[in-house]
C-alpha positions in Angstrom: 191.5 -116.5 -191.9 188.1 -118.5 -192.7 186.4 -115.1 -192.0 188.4 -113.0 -195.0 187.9 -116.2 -197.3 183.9 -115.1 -196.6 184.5 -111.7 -197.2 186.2 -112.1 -200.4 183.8 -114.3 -201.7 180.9 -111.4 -200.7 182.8 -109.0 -202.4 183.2 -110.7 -205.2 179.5 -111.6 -206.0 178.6 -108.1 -205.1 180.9 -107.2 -208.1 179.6 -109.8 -210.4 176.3 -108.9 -209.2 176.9 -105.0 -210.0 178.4 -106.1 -213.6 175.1 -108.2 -214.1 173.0 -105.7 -213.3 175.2 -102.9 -215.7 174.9 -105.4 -218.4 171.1 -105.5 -218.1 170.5 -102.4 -217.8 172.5 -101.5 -221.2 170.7 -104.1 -222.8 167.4 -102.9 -221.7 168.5 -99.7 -222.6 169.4 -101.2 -226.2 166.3 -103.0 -226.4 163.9 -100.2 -225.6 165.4 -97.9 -228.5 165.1 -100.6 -230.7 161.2 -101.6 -229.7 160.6 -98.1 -230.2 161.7 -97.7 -233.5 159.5 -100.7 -234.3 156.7 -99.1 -232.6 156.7 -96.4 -234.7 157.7 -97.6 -237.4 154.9 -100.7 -237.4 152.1 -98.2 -236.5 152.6 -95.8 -238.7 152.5 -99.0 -241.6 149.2 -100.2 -240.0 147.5 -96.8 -240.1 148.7 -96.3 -243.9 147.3 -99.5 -244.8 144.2 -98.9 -243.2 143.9 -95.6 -244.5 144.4 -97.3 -248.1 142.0 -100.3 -247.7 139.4 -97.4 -246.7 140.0 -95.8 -249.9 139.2 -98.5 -251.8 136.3 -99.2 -250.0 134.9 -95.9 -249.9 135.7 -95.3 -253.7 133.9 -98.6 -254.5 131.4 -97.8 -253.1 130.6 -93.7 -253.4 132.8 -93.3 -256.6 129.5 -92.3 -258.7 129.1 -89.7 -256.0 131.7 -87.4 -254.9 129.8 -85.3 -252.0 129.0 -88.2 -250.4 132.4 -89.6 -251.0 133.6 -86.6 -249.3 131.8 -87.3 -246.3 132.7 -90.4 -245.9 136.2 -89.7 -246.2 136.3 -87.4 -243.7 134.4 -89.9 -241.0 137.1 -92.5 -241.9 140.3 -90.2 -241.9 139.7 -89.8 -238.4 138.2 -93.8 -237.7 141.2 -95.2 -239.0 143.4 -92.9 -237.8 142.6 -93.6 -233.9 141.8 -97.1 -234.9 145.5 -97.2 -236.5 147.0 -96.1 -233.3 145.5 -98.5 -231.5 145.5 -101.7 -233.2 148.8 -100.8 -234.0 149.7 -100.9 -230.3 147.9 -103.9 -229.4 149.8 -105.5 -232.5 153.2 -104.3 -231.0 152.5 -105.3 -227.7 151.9 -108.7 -228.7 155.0 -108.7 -231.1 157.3 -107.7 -228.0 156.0 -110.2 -226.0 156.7 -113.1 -228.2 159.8 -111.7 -228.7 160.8 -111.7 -225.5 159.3 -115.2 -225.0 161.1 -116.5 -228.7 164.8 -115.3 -227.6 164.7 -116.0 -223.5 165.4 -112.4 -222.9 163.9 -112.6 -219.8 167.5 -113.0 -217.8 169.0 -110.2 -220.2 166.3 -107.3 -219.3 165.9 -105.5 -216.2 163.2 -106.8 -214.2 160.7 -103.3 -214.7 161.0 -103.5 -219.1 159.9 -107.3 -218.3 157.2 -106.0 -216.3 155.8 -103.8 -218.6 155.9 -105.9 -221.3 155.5 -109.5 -220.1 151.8 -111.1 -220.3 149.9 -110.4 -216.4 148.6 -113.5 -215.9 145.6 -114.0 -213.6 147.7 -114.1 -210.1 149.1 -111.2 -211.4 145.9 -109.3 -212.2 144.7 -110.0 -208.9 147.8 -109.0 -206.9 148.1 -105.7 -208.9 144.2 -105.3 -208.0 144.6 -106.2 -203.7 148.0 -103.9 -204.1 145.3 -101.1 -205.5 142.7 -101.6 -202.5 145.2 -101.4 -199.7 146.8 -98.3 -201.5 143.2 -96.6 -202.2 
């Protein structure tokens, strides 16, 4: 008798278990469309805004000559453009992160999307790095 009173139990937290982990995987799921959609959208508004504040800059400066103007375009078309790409990740990376952090979405996310974007702090770091020696 006490023994089937156990087993139910087990059975029933493995099912509330399986439901929690359903639930956090489609929220992850949710939540990683919508972080990309903001990824793209945010970088490709960080690169345009870049790429106008550089053609102000260079137009103030070089507008009396055009050749040189030229040139300089060209440097910063592709400056701004790798620049753009990666402040505008550095920018979403810290946006998710205090995101995640604003909303305590840290029990709604599957533990791996909370890896990848939670902040590695410095017992992290170094438990990544031993983790890297023993597998090198």
């Amino acid at each position: 008798m006490v023994h089937e009173e156990i087993d139910e139990k087990v059975e029933a937290q493995k099912k509330k278990d399986i439901i929690n982990y359903r639930n956090k995987k489609r929220t992850s799921r949710i939540f990683l469309f919508a972080v990309t959609i903001y990824e793209i959208v945010e970088t490709i508004l960080v690169v345009f805004l870049l790429f106008l504040l550089s053609t102000l800059i260079i137009s103030k400066l070089f507008g009396n000559n055009p050749e040189l103007a030229q040139n300089a375009f060209s440097v910063a078309f592709v400056v701004v453009f790798i620049g753009g790409l990666v402040l505008g990740f550095i920018i979403f990376k810290k946006t998710v992160q205090w995101f995640i952090e604003k909303f305590n979405l840290e029990d709604k996310l599957t533990d791996e999307v909370l890896y990848h974007y939670k902040k590695q702090t410095k017992d992290d770091k170094e438990e990544a790095v031993e983790k890297l020696k023993t597998f090198l």
